[in-house]
PyMOL CGO cylinders between C-alpha atoms (Angstrom):
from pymol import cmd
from pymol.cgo import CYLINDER

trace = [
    CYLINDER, 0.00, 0.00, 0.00, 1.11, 3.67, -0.38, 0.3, 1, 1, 1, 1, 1, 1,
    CYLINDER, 1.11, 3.67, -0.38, 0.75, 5.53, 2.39, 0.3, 1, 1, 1, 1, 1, 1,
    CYLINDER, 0.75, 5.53, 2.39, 0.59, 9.46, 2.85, 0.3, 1, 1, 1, 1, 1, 1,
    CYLINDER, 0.59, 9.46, 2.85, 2.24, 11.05, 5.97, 0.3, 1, 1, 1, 1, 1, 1,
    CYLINDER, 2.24, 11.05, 5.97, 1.54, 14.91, 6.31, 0.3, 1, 1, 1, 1, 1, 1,
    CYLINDER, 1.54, 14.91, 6.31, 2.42, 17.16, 9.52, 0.3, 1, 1, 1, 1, 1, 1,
    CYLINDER, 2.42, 17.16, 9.52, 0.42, 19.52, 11.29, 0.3, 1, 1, 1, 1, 1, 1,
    CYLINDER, 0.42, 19.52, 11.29, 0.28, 23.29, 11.30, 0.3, 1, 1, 1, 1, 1, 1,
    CYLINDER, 0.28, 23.29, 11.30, -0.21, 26.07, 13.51, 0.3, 1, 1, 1, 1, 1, 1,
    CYLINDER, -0.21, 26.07, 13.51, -2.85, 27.36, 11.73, 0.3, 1, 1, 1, 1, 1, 1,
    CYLINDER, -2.85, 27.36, 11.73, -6.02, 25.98, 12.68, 0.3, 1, 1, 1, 1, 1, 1,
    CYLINDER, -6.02, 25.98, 12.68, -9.88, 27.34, 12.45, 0.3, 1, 1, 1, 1, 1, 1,
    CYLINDER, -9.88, 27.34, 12.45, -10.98, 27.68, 16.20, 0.3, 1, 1, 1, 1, 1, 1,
    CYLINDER, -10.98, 27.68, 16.20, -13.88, 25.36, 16.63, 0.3, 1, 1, 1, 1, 1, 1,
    CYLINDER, -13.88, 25.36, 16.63, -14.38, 21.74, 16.03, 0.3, 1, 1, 1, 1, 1, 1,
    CYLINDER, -14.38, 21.74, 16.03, -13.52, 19.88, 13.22, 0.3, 1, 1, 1, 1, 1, 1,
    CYLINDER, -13.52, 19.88, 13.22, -12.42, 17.25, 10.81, 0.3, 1, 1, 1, 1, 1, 1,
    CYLINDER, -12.42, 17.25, 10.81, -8.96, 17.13, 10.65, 0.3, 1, 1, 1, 1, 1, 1,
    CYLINDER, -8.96, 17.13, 10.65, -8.85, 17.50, 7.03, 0.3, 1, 1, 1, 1, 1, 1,
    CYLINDER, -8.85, 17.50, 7.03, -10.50, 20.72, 7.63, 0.3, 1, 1, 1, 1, 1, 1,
    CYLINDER, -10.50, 20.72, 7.63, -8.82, 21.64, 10.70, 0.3, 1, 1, 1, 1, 1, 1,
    CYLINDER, -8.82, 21.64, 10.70, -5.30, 22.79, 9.27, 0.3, 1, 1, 1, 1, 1, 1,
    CYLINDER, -5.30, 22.79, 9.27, -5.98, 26.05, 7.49, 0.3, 1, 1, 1, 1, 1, 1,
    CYLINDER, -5.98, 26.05, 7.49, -2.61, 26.86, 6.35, 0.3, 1, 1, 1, 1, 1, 1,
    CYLINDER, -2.61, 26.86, 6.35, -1.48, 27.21, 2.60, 0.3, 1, 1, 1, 1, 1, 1,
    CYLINDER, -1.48, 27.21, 2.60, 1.46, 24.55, 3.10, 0.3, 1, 1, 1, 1, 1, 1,
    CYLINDER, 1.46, 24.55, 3.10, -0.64, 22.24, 4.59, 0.3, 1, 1, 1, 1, 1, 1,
    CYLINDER, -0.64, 22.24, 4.59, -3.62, 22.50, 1.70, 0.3, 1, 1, 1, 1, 1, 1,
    CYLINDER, -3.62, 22.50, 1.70, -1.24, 22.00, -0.62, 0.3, 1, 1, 1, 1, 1, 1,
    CYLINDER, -1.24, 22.00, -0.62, 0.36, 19.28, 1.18, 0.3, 1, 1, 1, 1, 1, 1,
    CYLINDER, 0.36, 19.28, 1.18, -3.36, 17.23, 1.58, 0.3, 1, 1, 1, 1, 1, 1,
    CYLINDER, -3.36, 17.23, 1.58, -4.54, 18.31, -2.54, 0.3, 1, 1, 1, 1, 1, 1,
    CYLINDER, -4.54, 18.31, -2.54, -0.71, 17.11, -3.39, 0.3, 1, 1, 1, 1, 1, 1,
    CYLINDER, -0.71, 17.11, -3.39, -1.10, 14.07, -1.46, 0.3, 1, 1, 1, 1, 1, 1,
    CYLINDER, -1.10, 14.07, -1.46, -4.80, 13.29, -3.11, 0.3, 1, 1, 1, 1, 1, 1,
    CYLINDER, -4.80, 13.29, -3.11, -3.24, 13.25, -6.31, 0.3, 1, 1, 1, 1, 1, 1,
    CYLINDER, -3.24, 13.25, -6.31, -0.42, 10.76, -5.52, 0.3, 1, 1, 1, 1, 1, 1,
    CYLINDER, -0.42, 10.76, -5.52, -3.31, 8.52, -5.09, 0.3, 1, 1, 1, 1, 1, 1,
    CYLINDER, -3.31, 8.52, -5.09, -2.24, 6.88, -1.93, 0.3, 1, 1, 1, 1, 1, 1,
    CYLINDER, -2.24, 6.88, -1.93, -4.32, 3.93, -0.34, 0.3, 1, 1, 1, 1, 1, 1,
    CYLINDER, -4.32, 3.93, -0.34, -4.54, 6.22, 2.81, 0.3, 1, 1, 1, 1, 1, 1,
    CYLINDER, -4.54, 6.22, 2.81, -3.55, 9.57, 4.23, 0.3, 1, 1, 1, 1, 1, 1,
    CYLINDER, -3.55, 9.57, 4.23, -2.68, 10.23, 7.48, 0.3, 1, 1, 1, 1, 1, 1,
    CYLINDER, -2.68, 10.23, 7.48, -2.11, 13.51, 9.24, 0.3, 1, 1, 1, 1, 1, 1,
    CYLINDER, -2.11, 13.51, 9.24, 0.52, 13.49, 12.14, 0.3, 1, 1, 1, 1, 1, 1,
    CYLINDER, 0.52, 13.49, 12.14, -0.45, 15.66, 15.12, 0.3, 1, 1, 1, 1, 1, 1,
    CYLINDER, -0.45, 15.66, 15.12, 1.64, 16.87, 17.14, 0.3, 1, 1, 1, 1, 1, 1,
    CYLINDER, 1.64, 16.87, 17.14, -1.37, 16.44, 20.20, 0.3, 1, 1, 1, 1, 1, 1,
    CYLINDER, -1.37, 16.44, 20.20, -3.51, 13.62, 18.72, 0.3, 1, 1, 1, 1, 1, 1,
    CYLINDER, -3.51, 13.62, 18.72, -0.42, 11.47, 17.25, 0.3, 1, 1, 1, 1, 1, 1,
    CYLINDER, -0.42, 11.47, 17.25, -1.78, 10.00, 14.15, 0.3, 1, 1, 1, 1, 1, 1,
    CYLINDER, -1.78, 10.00, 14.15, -5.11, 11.19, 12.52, 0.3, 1, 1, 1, 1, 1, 1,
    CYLINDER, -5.11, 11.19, 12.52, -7.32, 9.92, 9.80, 0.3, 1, 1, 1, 1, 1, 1,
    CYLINDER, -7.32, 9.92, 9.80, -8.23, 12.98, 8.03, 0.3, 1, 1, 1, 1, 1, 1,
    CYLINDER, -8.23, 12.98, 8.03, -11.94, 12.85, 8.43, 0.3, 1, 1, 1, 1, 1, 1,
    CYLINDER, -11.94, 12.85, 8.43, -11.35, 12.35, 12.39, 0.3, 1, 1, 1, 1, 1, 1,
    CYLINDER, -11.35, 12.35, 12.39, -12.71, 15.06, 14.27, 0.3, 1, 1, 1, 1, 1, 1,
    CYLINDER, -12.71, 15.06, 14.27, -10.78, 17.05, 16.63, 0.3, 1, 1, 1, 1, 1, 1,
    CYLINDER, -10.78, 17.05, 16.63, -10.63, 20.06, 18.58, 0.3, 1, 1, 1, 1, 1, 1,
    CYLINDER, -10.63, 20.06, 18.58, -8.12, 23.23, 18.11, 0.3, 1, 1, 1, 1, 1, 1,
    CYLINDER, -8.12, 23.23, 18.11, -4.61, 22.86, 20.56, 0.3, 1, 1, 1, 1, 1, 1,
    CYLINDER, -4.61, 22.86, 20.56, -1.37, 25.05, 20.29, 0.3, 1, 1, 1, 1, 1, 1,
    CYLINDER, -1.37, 25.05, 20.29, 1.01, 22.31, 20.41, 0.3, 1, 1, 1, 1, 1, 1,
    CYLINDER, 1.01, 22.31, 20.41, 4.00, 21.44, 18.10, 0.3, 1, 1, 1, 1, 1, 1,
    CYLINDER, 4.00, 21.44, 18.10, 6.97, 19.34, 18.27, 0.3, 1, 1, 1, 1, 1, 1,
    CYLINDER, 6.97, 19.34, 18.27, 9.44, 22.04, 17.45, 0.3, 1, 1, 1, 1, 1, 1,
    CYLINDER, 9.44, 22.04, 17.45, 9.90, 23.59, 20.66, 0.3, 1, 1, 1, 1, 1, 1,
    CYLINDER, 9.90, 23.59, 20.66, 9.59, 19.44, 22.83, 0.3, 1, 1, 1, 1, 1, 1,
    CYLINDER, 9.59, 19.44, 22.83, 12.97, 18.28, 23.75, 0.3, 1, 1, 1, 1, 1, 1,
    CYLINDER, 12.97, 18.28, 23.75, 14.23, 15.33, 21.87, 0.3, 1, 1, 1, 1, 1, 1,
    CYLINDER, 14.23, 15.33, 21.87, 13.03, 13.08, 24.73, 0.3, 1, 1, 1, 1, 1, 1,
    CYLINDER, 13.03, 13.08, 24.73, 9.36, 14.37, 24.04, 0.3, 1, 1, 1, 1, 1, 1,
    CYLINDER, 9.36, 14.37, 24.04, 9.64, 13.89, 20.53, 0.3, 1, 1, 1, 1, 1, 1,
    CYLINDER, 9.64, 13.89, 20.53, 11.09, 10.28, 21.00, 0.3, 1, 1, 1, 1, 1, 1,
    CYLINDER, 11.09, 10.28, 21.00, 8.23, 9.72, 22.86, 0.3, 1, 1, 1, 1, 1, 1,
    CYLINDER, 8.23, 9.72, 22.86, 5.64, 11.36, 20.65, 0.3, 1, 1, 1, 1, 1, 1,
    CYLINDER, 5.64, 11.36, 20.65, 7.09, 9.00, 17.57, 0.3, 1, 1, 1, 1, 1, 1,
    CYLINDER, 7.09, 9.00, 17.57, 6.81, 5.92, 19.75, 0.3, 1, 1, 1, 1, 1, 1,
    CYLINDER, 6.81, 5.92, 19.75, 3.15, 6.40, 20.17, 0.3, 1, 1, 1, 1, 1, 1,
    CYLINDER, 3.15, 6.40, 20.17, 2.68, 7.12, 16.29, 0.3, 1, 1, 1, 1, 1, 1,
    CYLINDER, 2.68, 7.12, 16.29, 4.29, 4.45, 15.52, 0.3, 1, 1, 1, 1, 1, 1,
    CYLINDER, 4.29, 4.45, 15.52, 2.02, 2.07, 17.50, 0.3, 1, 1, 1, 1, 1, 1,
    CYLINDER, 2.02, 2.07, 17.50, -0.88, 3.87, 16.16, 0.3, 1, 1, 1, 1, 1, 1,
    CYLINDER, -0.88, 3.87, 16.16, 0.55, 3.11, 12.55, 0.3, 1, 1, 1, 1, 1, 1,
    CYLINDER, 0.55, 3.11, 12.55, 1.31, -0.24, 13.31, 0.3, 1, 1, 1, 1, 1, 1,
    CYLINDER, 1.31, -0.24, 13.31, -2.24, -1.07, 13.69, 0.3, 1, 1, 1, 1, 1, 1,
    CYLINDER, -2.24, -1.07, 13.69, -3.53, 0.62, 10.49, 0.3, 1, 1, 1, 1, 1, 1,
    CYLINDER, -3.53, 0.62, 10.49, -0.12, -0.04, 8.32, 0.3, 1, 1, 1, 1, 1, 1,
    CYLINDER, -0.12, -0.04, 8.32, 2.43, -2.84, 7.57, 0.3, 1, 1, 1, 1, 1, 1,
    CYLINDER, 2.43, -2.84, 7.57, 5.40, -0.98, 8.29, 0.3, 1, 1, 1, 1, 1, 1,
    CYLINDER, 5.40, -0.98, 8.29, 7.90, -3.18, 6.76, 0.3, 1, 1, 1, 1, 1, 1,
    CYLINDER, 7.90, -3.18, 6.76, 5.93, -3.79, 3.15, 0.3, 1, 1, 1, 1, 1, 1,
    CYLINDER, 5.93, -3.79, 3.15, 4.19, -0.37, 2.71, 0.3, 1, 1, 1, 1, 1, 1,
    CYLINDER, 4.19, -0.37, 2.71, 5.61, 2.71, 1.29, 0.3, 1, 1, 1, 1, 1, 1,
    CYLINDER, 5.61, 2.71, 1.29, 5.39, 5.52, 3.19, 0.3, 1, 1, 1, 1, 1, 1,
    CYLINDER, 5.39, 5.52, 3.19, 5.50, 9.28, 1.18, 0.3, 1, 1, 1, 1, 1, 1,
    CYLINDER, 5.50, 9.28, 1.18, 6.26, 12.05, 4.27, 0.3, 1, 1, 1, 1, 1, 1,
    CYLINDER, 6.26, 12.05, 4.27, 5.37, 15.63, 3.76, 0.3, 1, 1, 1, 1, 1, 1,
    CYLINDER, 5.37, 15.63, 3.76, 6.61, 16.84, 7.14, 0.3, 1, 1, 1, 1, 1, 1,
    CYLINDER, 6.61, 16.84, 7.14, 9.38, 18.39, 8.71, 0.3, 1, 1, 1, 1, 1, 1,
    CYLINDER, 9.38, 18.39, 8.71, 12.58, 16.73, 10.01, 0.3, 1, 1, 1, 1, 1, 1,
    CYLINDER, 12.58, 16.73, 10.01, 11.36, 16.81, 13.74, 0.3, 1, 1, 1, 1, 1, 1,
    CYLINDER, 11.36, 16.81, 13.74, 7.79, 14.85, 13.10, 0.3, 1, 1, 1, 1, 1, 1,
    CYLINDER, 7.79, 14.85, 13.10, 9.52, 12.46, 11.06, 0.3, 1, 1, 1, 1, 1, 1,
    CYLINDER, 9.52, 12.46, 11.06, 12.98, 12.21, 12.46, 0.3, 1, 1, 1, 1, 1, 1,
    CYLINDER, 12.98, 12.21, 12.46, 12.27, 9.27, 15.08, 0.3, 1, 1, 1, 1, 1, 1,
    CYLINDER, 12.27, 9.27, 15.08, 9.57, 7.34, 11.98, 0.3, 1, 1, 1, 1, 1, 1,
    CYLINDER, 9.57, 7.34, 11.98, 11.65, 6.46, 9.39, 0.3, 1, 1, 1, 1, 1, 1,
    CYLINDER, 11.65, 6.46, 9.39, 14.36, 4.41, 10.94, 0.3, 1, 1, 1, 1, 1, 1,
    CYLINDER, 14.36, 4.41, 10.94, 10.88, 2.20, 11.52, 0.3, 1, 1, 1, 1, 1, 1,
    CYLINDER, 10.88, 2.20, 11.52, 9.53, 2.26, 8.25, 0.3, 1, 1, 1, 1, 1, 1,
    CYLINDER, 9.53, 2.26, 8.25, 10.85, 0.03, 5.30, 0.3, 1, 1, 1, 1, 1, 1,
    CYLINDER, 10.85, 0.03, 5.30, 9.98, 1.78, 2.73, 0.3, 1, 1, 1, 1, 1, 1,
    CYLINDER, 9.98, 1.78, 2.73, 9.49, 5.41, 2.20, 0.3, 1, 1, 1, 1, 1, 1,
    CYLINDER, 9.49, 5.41, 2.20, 10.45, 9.19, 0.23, 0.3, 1, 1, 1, 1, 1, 1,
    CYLINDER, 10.45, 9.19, 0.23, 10.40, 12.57, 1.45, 0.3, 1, 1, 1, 1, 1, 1,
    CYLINDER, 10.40, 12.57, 1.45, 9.76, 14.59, -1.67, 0.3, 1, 1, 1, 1, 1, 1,
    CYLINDER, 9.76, 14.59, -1.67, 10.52, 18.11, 0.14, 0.3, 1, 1, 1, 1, 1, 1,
    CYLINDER, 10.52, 18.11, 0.14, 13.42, 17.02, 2.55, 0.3, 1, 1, 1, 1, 1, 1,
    CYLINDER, 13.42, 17.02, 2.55, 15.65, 20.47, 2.73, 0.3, 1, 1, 1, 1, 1, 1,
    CYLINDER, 15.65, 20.47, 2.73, 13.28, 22.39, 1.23, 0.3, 1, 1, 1, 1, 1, 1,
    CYLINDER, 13.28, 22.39, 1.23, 12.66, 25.89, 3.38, 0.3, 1, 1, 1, 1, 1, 1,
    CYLINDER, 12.66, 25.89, 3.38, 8.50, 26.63, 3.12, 0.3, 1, 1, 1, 1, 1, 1,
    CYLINDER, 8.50, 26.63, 3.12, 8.79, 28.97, -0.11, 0.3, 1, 1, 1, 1, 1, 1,
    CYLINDER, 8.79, 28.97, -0.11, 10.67, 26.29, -2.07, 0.3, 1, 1, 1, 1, 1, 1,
    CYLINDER, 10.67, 26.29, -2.07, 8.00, 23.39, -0.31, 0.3, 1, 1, 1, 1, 1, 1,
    CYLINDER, 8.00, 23.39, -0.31, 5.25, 25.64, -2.31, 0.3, 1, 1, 1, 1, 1, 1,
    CYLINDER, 5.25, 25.64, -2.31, 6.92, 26.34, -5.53, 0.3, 1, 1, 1, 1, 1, 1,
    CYLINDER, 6.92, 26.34, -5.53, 7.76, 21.99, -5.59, 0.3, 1, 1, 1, 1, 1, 1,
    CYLINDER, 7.76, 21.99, -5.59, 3.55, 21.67, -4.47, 0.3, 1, 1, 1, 1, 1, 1,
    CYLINDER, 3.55, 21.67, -4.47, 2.26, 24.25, -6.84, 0.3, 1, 1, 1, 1, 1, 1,
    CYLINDER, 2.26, 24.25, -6.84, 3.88, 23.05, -9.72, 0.3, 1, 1, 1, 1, 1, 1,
    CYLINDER, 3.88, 23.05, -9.72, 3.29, 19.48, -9.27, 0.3, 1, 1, 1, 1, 1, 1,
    CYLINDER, 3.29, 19.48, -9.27, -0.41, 20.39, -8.64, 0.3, 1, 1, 1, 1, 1, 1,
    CYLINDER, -0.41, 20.39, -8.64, -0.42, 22.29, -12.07, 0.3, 1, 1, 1, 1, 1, 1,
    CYLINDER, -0.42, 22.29, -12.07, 0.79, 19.19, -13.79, 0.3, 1, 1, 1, 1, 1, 1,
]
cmd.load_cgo(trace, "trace")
């Protein structure tokens, strides 16, 4: 199976809602339409308070993010992830395509088999420009 992987934002609407919906931020609509058209089995969002999300699970607003936990926290965070992928994923056959930053992936991958990180060392402007123009395609 392919499997989508796509981080959290900071900007959120301020009620309730699916998480799809949730993220309001340009990066991460681009991220979700980008993913859509990979045509992935699944997509998952990875929240920084809620671990691993379908998209159409509902959640409430938070102001958390991993880039200001220690390492420990992070460590931690991934663990959980990963034993919330582990029950919806087979880690070691499916391929994994991560659109998130180095510190919500950086304790994943050495646990997945298989996987890509199209924007690795991108900074945001050049993340959109890659997004926009694959989208355009």
């Amino acid at each position: 199976m392919k499997i989508v992987l796509i981080s959290c934002v900071n900007k959120k609407l301020s009620k309730k809602a699916r998480a799809k919906d949730l993220y309001i931020s340009n990066l991460f609509k681009l991220n979700l339409n980008y993913a859509k058209k990979l045509n992935p089995d699944k997509i998952f969002i990875l929240s920084a308070k809620y671990g691993l999300l379908e998209i159409d699970d509902e959640i409430t607003p938070y102001d958390v993010t991993l880039n200001n936990m220690s390492a420990k926290d992070r460590k931690c965070w991934a663990d959980g992830v990963i034993k919330q992928l582990k029950s919806k994923c087979d880690l070691k056959n499916d391929h994994f395509i991560i659109l998130a930053g180095y510190r919500y992936r950086q304790y994943l991958i050495s646990e997945l088999a298989s996987y890509e990180i199209p924007l690795k060392g991108l900074p945001i402007g050049k993340q959109l420009q890659y997004l926009r123009r694959h989208l355009d395609n």
